[in-house]
MISE-546950 format. One record per residue (C-alpha): x, y, z; residue in three letters. Coordinates in steps of 0.1 Angstrom, whole numbers, padded with zeros to 4 digits, always signed. Each point is the difference from the previous one (the first is absolute). Example, Ala and Ser with C-alpha at 12.3 -4.5 7.8 and 13.67 -1.06 7.14 Angstrom:
// MISE-546950
+0123-0045+0078Ala
+0014+0034-0007Ser
END
This chain:
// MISE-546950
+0052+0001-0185Unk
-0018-0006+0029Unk
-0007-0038+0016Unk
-0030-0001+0015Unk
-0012-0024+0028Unk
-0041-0006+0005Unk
-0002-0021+0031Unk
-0035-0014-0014Unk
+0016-0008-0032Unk
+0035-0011+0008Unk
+0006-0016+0036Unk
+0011-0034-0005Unk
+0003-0006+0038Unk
-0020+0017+0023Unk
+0032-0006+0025Unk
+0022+0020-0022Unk
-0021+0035+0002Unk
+0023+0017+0022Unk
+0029-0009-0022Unk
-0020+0015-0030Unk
-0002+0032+0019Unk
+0035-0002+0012Unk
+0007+0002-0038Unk
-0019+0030-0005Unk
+0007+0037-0005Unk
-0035+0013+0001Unk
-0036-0013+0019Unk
-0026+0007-0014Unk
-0033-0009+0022Unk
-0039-0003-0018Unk
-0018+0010+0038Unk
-0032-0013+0000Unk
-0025-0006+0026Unk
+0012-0033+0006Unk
+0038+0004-0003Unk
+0008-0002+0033Unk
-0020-0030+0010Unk
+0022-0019-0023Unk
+0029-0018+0014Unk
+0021+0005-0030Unk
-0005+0037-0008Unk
+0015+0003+0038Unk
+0030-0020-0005Unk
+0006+0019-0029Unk
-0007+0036+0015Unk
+0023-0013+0036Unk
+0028-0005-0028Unk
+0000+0024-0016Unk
-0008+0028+0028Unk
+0027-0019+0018Unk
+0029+0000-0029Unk
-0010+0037-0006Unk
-0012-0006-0033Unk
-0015+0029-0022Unk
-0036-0006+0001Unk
-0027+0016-0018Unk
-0037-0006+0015Unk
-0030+0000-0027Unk
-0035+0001+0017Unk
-0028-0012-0015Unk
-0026+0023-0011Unk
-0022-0022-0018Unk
-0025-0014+0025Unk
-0010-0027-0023Unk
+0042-0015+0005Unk
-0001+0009+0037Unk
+0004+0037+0007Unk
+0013+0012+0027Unk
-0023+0031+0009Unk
+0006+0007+0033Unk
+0036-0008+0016Unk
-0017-0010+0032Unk
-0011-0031-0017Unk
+0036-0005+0003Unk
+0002-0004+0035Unk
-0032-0020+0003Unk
+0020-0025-0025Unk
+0030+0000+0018Unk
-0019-0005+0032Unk
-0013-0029-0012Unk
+0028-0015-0009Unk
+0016+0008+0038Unk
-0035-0014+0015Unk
+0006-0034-0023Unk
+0039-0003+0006Unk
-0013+0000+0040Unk
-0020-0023-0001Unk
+0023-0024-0017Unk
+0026+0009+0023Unk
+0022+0016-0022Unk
+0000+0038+0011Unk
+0035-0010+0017Unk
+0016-0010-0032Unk
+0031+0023-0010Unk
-0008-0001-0034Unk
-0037+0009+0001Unk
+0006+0033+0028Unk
+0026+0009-0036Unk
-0031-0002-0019Unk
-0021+0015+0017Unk
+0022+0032+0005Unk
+0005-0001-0038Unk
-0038+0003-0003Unk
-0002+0027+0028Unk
+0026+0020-0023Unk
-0018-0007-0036Unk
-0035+0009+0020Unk
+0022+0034+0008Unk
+0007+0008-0037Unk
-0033-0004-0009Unk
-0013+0025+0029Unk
+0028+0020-0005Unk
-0009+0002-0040Unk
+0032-0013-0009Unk
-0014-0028-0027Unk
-0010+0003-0036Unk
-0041-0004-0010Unk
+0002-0026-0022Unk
-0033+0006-0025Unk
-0010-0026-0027Unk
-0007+0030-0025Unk
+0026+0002-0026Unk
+0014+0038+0002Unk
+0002-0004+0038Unk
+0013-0032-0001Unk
+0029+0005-0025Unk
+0008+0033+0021Unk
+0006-0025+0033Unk
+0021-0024-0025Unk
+0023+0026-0010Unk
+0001+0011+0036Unk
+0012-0036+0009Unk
+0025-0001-0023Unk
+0017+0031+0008Unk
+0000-0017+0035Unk
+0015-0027-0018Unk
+0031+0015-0015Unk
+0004+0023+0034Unk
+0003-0034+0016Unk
+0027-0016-0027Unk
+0020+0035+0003Unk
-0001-0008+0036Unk
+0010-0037+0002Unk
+0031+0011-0028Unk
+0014+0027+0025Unk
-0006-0028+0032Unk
+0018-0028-0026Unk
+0027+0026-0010Unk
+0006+0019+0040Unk
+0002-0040+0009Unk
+0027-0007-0029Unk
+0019+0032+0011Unk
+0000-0014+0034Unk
+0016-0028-0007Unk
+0027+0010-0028Unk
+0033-0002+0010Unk
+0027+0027-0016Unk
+0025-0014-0022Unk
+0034+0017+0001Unk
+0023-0017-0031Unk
+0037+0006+0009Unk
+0032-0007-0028Unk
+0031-0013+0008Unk
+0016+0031+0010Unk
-0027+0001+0026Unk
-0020+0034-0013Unk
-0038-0001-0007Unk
-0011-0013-0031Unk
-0042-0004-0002Unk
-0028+0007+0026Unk
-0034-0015-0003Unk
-0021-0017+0023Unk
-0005-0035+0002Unk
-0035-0023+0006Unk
+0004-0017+0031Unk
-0025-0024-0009Unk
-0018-0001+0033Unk
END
């Protein structure tokens, strides 16, 4: 089983989105023309780029639902966004240079061809989903061996000795950290 987490659908509070992607073993990112000019869809890519999440990048084909056709639209977006955060003073901000080199790396991918065409017709469509969800258990394999190298970290061996002072058991131990 597989939770799944729509931010349109199910954010409660705005305030805990980087929480919500804190909790999460795979991105996955609808680019659209307008994606980057949204305040939101940058805190969530600064997150996730930052916590080294897996992230799979669709971009919209469909000109009708914001296609991106040429990546250099990209840049003219992201430009934009600089342009406006100078002019309210903000191009100092920690937290805004992290999103903008998120968006300098996700405008990468998608010159570099290293994103998924998301289509709206159905035999290309389900051919992306099942692409996504091979991501998907690629990136709960990889969380269990992280979960399981961090347990092994922390074990402690446990030597069992009898009376007459000879081993008995060995095992290892939680340490509960």
């Amino acid at each position: 089983t597989m939770l799944t987490f729509l931010d349109v659908d199910n954010l409660k509070s705005v305030a805990k989105l980087e929480d919500y992607v804190r909790r999460s073993e795979l991105i996955v990112i609808l680019l659209t023309s307008t994606y980057i000019r949204s305040h939101n869809c940058r805190r969530e890519l600064k997150e996730a780029y930052e916590q080294c999440k897996r992230i799979v990048i669709l971009r919209e084909m469909d000109e009708d639902h914001g296609a991106i056709l040429d990546p250099e639209d990209l840049r003219n977006e992201l430009n934009f966004v600089r342009q406006k955060a100078s002019d309210d003073q903000r191009e100092d901000d920690e937290g805004f240079a992290a999103e903008m080199k998120a968006c300098e790396w996700l405008i990468e991918c998608v010159e570099t061809g290293d994103v998924l065409e998301w289509h709206r017709e159905a035999h290309l469509r389900n051919a992306v989903l099942k692409r996504i969800a091979q991501e998907a258990y690629a990136a709960h394999e990889a969380e269990i061996e992280r979960i399981e190298a961090d347990r092994q970290k922390h074990a402690t061996a446990l030597v069992v000795y009898t009376e007459d002072g000879s081993e008995s058991e060995k095992g290892s131990v939680w340490s509960g950290r």
